[in-house]
Every structure is written in structure tokens, then in C-alpha cells.
N, C-alpha and C positions, 0 to 999 in steps of 0.2 A: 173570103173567097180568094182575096189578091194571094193571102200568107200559102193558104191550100195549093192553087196554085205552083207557086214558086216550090217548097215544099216536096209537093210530088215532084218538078223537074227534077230537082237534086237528087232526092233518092232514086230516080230512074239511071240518073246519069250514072248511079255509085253505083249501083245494082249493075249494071254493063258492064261498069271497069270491073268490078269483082268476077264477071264470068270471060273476062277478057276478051270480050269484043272490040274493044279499042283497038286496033293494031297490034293483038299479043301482050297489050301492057298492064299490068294489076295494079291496080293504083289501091291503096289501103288508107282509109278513111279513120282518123281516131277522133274523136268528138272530146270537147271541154268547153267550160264556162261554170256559170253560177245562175242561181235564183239569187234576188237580191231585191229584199222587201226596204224603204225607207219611210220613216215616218218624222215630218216636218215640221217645224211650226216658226214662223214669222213674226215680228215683232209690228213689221209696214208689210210693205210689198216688192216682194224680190220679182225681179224680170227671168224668164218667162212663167215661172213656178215649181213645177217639180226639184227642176235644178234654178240657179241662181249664176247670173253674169254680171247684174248690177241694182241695186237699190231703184225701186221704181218712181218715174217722175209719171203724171201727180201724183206727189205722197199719201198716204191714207194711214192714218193713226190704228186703224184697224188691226190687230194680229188676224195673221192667216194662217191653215193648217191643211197638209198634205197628206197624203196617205197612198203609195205607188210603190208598183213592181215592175216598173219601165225601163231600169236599168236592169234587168235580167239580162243577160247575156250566153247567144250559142256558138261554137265554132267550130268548124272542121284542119285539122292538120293534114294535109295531104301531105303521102310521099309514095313512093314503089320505082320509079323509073330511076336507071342511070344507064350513061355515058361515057367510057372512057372514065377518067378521074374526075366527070362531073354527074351531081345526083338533082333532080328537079326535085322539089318539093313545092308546095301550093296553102294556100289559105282561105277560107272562109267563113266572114264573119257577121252574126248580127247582133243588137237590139232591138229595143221595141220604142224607142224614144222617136217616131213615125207618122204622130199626129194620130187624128181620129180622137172618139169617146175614151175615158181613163180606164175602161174597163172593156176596151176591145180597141187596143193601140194598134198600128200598124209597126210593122217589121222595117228596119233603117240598115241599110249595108253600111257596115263599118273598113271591112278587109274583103277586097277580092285580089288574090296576087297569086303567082308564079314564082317561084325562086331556082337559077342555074345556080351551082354554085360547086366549085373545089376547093370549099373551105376559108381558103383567101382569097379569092375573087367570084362577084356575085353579079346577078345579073338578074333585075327584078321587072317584073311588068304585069301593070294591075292594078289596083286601088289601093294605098297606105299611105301611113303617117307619112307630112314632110321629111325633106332631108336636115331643112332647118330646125333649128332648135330641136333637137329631139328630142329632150330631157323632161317629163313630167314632174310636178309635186304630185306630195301621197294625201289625198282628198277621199271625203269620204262624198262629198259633194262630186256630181255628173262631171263638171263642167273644168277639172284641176286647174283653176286660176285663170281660164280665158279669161278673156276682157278683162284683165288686172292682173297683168305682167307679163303673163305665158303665150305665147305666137307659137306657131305650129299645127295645123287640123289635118286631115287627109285628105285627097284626090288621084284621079287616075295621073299612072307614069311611066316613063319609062326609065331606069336607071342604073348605075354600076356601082358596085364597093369595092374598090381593092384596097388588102391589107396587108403592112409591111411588116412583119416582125424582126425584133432582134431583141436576142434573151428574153426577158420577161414584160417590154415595153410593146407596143404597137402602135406604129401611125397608118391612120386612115384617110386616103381619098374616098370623097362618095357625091355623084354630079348625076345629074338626069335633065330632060324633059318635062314639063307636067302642063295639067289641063291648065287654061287660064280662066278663072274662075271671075267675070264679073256680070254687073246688070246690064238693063237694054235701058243704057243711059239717053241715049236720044229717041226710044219710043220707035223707031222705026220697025219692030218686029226682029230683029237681030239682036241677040245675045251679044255684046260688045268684046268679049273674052276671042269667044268665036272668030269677030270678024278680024280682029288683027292679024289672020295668019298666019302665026305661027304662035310655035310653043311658052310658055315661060320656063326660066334655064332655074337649076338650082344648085349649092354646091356647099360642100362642107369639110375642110380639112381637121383635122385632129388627131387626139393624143391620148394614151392611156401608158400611165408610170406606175412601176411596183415601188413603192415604199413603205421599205420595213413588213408590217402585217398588213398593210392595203394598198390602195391604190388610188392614183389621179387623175379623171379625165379631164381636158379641159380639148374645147374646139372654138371654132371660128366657121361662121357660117353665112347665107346671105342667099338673094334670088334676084331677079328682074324681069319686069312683062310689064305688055301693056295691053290696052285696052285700045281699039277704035271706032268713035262712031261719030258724030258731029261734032265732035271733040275728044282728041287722044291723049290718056291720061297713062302717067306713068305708075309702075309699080315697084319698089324693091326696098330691100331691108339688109341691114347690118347686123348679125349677129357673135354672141359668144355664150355659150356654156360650160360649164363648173359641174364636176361632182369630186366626192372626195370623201372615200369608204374608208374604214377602218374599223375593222372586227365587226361588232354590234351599232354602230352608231356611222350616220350618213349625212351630206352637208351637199343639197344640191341648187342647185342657182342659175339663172340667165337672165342676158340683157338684152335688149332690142333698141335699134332705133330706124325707123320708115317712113313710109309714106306709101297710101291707098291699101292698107293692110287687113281689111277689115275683114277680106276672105280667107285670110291667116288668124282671125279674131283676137288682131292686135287694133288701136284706133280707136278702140271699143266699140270693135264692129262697125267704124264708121268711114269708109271708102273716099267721096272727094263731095265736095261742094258746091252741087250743082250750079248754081247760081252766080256762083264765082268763077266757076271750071278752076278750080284750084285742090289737086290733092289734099288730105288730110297729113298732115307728116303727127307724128308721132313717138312717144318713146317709153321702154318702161322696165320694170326689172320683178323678179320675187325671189327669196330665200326661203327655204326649206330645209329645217334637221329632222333628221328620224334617227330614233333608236330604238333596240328593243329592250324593254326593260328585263323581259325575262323570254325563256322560250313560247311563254304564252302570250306574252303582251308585250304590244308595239306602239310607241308617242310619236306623233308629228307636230310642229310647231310651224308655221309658216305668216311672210309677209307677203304681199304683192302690188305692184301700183302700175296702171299705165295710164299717159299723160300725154291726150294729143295738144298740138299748139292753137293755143287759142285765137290764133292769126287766121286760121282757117276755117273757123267755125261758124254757125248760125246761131238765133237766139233759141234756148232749149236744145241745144245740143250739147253732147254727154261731154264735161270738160274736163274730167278728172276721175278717176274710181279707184277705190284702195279696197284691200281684204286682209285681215288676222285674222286667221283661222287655228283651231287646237284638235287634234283628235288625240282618242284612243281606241285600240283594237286587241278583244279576246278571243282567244282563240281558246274553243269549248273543246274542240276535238281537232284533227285533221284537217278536215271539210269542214267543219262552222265555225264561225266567227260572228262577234257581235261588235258595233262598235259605236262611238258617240263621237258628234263632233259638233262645235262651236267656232261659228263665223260672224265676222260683223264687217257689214258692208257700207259707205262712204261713200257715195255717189254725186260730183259737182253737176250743175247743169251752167250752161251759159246765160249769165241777166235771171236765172229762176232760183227758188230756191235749194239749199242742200239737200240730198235725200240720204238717211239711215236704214239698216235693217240689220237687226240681232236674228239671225238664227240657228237653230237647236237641230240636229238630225242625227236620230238613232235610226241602224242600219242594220240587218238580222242577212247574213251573206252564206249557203249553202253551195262549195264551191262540187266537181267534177271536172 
């Protein structure tokens, strides 16, 4: 009912702009995404299941076996309006990774945004990926190395890109706003995020170099916020990101190092220490190659680790978690692809013991 719903607004609301009710304005809607069946199987117990963040504690020798189309994916590209030398354009985007029964998931907003833009300077407002760490590994797994290396998720923002070119290089400013994302640490009924006031900042300068047949991104990036509630905890993070293209083959990379990041799903998801009122600080890094071996077929190789301090911790709390991961991906036609991939998961607890998990996941992807 929730999906129906939602659903119906949206096609009402496209249905107007198309007959230009809106103020004169046609907005034109192009749809994309994929179906995307994956079938799992575990060696222990990967947290939370479908997808995988860390080896689960209590271990259980048991293999486990999955079988979901949760990561299906629908979007809308908006555009039709402009401005002078500026065009808006828009986004909206789901899955179905939403909770509920495996066979009647609910729908999970990923992208709601607005985009002004002439080209080189932008102006975004709406739901998306952080400004930090932008850079993804290529995972066939949900979750591209959270909680084991990769910092970065989405939330509501407000933000600008300006872009400097000269010849074939460009550097990037890009700073915003965003929600502050944390718990109701003191129970008072107040979201702590909330109550501090104001926004968390974000910001990321960088760099993209032509050399020879490719190119070099590399940035520097970071945020800070806090939280208030019978105790005010701080937020922020130091970053830097790497890629580094060349024809068929790709080399991408970043580092982190923070504290209270866990709504960044760095920390490994683990925020501060109640008990101590002491932030979690933390640090961690992954590398990722991809090439394609042919026009059909595409390898990734990757590592990943993040490493909060153990100065901060409690007994059974996640002390360390690593990922080597391997895919491949065939491409049957245009639109399908299949692909397999191989991860092994390493998971410290504090005073408990290590947790493992081997797992296997073929992935059947019908894109649009």
C-alpha cells in the first residue's frame, strides 16, 4: 500500500508537468535502472544478509544461503526547464532494500535532488551521495566496501560545484550543508543531530589531469558536525581520493581518518561510546583495479580495511574488519550481464573471538 501510494503521487505529478500545468513548464521524465536477481551463500554469518558489512559475532559455523531481487533498482532523470545559461535538471531514485518480508520488500529513497547548473557551476538541493569521498569500488556485493574502508552514504543537502578548467585539466571546489545524521543519545525524545542547531559543513577540493591516454583524479576532502544532547559529541573526518584511468584498465582508492562516523559507515558503523561519552576515532583505506578484459568482460580486484581505536571501545565491539574481494562481469548483450564475485570477510571483536565469512554471489543484472 505504502509503494502504491507513493507511486501514484509520482506519476500524477509527471502526468501535470507533461500537460503543463506547472507554470508553463514540461518537465520530461526518462526512466533507467535494472532488475537485479543475486544468489548468495555464506560460509558463517555475514551481517545483515542479503548484503554483507562484516562477519557476524556470534559466529555460527553454519553456511548460509540467500536468494533476493532487493537490489533492483528504478530512477527518473528529470529535465525540460531552463534559464538564461542555466538548465535544471532533477533525480529520483529507488530500491527496495526497505525492510519488510524478502518477498514484499519496501521501496528505500536513494536520490531525491534538483540540479541548477551552466555546466561549470552547480547548485544541488535534495538527497545524494556525500561530497566526501565520492569514489566507489566496483562490487557486486550491495554495500561497495562500507564498513571496510569506504566512508561516504547519502543524505539531504544543500550544495555547490564550481569547476575551473584550463586545457584538458580541471580543478574542483564542491562545499555544502547536510543533514546531521545521528541518535537520541540521551533518550530524551530528541534526535541529537537535530538538536545541535545547525548544519554539518562538507567540502572537497580536487583535481582531474590528462595524461597521455588518461587521466588523474586525486581530491582531498573532509566534514564536521556535531551532535547535542546530555552530552556533545563531535563529528569530522579527513579525507583523500585516487583514481587513475588509462584506456581499459582503472586504479581507484581512498583514505579516511575520523571520529563518530558511523553515519558515514566509517567506524564500522560505530558512532561514540556511551559510556565513556568518548567518540569512536577511526581509520581505514581500500584499493580497487578494474579492467576490462575484453568488450565483454570486466575484473575487479579489491582490498579494504577500517580500523577504529581500540582506546575507544567496549567489550564486543567490532575492532577491526577487512575485505578481499574478486569479481567478474559478462556482458550477454547490451542490457544483461552476469557476474560472480568472491569475498572473504575478517571481522575483530574486542576480548571476543575473530569472526570469518567466505562468500560466493552470482548476480543475473537486466539493465534499462
Amino acid at each position: 500500500m505504502k509503494i502504491f501510494k507513493i507511486a501514484t503521487v509520482v506519476v500524477l505529478m509527471l502526468s501535470l508537468s507533461g500537460l503543463g500545468l506547472f507554470a508553463g513548464d514540461k518537465i520530461s521524465a526518462t526512466p533507467y535502472g535494472y532488475v537485479k536477481l543475486d544468489v548468495i551463500h555464506d560460509t558463517g554469518l555475514g551481517h545483515p544478509g542479503n548484503y554483507i558489512f562484516w562477519a557476524k559475532n556470534p559466529g555460527d559455523s553454519d553456511s548460509t544461503f540467500h536468494l533476493t531481487a532487493n537490489q533492483t533498482r528504478v530512477g527518473l532523470n528529470l529535465k525540460g526547464i531552463s534559464f538564461g545559461n542555466f538548465d535544471v535538471t532533477g533525480k529520483i531514485e529507488i530500491d527496495f532494500h526497505g525492510g519488510n518480508a524478502e518477498n514484499k520488500a519496501y521501496n528505500f529513497m536513494r536520490h531525491a535532488f534538483l540540479k541548477i547548473s551552466n555546466g561549470s557551476f552547480s547548485i544541488i538541493a535534495g538527497q545524494t551521495s556525500d561530497i566526501i569521498s565520492p569514489l566507489v569500488p566496483s562490487t557486486l556485493n550491495y554495500t561497495v566496501a562500507w564498513a571496510a574502508g569506504n566512508i561516504g552514504y547519502r543524505r539531504p543537502q544543500f550544495a555547490f560545484k564550481q569547476d575551473f578548467k584550463t586545457g584538458k585539466n580541471v580543478f574542483t571546489i564542491h562545499a555544502g550543508i547536510t543533514r546531521t545524521i545521528a541518535a537520541d543519545y540521551d533518550g530524551d525524545g530528541i534526535e541529537d543531530g537535530m538538536a545541535a542547531g545547525h548544519p554539518t559543513v562538507q567540502a572537497r577540493v580536487g583535481g582531474k589531469f590528462a595524461i597521455g591516454s588518461g587521466s588523474l583524479q586525486i581530491g582531498f576532502s573532509g566534514h564536521y558536525g556535531k551532535s547535542k544532547g546530555a552530552v556533545e559529541y563531535d563529528s569530522n573526518s579527513i579525507n583523500f581520493d585516487f583514481l587513475l584511468a588509462i584506456k581499459k584498465f582503472k586504479i581507484i582508492a581512498e583514505y579516511f581518518s575520523g571520529k563518530n562516523i558511523g553515519a558515514y559507515l566509517g567506524g564500522i558503523i560505530q558512532n561514540v561510546n556511551a559510556a565513556t561519552a568518548e567518540e569512536v576515532e577511526a581509520k581505514g583505506f581500500y584499493v580497487n583495479a578494474v579492467a576490462a578484459l575484453s568488450k565483454k568482460v570486466d575484473i575487479s580486484v579489491g582490498y579494504g580495511m577500517d580500523d577504529p581505536e581500540d582506546a575507544n571501545l567496549w567489550d564486543g565491539a567490532r575492532a577491526k574488519n577487512t575485505t578481499v574481494f574478486g569479481n567478474f562481469v559478462i556482458k550477454l548483450s547490451p542490457s544483461l550481464k552476469v557476474g560472480l564475485e568472491i569475498s572473504n570477510w575478517v571481522t575483530d571483536y574486542l576480548n571476543l573471538d575473530q569472526q570469518k565469512n567466505l562468500r560466493s554471489q552470482l548476480a543475473w543484472i537486466l539493465s534499462f
